[in-house]
C-alpha positions, 0 to 999 in steps of 0.5 A: 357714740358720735363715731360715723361723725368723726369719719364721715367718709370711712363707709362705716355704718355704725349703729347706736351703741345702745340698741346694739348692746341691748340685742347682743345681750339678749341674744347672749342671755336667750340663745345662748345661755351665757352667764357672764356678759364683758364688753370690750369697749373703744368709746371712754370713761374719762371724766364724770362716769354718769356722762362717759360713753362706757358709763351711759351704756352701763346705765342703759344696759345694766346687764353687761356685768363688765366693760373694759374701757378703751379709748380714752387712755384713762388709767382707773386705779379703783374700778367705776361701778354703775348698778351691777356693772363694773367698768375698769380701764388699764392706761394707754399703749399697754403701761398698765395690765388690769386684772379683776378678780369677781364671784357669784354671791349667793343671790348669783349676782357677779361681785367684785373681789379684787381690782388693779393695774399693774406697771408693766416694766423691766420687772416683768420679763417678756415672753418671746413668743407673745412678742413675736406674735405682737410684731407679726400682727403690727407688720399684718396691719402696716403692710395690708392696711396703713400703707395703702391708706397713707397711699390713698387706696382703701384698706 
């Protein structure tokens, strides 16, 4: 939540994080009609869940029913569950696959069936063409946006 004082000079401008979930749901929920609301978040859920980034916007928003944690590089084994919102986080630099597995009770609240991360290693074969597409966006952002800034230009 403290972004715009970590990169002063990015001319970024960032908005509260909960003001701007706060709309986005509503206009998701209002205009357009959905029923399943999963942030992908780059903020955190390290330490006392109540207090992480993640776990204060589920308290203030509790309308998203997921998020997915990000930044932190925190590894949940077991999902964090604040009011309806289920919040899980898969490790660091792609170890880890998340997988939840959720239902509508009949009350047509969004339930937790299943939670868990999966290794991945030589176990799991690699797909080709996922890797090739992985390596084409690395080159994308090396070439158009991390070589200009390691030269002082703006990416």
């Amino acid at each position: 939540m403290n972004a715009s004082e970590n990169a002063p000079m990015s001319e970024v401008e960032f908005l509260d994080i909960i003001e701007s979930a706060q709309s986005t749901v509503e206009i998701l929920q209002k205009k357009e009609n959905v029923d399943l609301i999963i942030a992908i978040s780059h903020t955190c859920i390290s330490g006392d869940p109540s207090k992480a980034e993640d776990g204060i916007l589920a308290n203030n928003v509790p309308d998203i029913d997921i998020i997915i944690s990000g930044h932190s590089h925190t590894l949940l084994e077991e999902p964090v569950l604040i009011k309806n919102t289920i919040i899980g986080a898969s490790g660091e630099y792609g170890e880890y696959l998340g997988v939840i597995h959720i239902s509508r009770n009949p009350n047509e609240d969004w339930e937790l069936d299943e939670y868990k991360v999966i290794r991945m290693d030589d176990e799991i074969p690699f797909d080709t063409k996922i890797v090739e597409t992985i390596d084409s966006f690395k080159n994308i952002v090396q070439d158009e946006y991390l070589h200009l800034c390691s030269k002082g230009g703006r990416g």
